[in-house]
C-alpha positions in Angstrom: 197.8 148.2 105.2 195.1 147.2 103.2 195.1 143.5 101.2 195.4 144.8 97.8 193.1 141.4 96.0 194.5 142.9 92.3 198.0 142.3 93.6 197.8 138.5 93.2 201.7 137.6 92.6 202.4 139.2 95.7 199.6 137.9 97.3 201.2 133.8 96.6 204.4 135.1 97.9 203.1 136.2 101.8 200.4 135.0 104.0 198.0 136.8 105.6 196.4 135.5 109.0 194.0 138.5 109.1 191.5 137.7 106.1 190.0 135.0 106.5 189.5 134.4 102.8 193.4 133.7 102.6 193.2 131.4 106.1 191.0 129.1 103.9 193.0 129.5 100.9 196.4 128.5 102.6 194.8 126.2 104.5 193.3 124.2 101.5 196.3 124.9 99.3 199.2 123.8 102.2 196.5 120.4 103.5 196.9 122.0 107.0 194.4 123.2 110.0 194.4 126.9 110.8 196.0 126.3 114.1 199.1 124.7 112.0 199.2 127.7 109.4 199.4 130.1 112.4 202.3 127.9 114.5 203.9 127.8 111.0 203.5 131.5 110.3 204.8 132.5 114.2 207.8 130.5 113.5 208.9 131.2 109.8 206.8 134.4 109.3 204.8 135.2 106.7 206.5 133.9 103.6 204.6 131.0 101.7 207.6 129.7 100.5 209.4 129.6 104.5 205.9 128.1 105.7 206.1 125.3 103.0 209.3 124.4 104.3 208.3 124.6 107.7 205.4 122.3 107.3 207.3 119.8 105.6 209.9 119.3 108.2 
């Protein structure tokens, strides 16, 4: 499915390791490499608020 960029609630909620406009986003946002957003993605999945709580652990 296509990244709907008008859908920007939904957008904050998930995290998306195939655009890399969102890898940089998260990145910046979370203070993390990409290699950390995708460990933290493969082990929580894609919810932002799962991958916050993963990083801070």
């Amino acid at each position: 499915m296509a990244d709907d960029t008008s859908k920007t609630a939904l957008d904050r909620k998930l995290i998306s390791l195939n655009e890399d406009y969102e890898v940089q986003y998260w990145t910046q946002a979370l203070g993390v490499t990409t290699e950390q957003l995708q460990e933290a993605v493969g082990a929580v999945g894609h919810s932002a608020e799962k991958v916050r709580e993963y990083l801070k652990k």
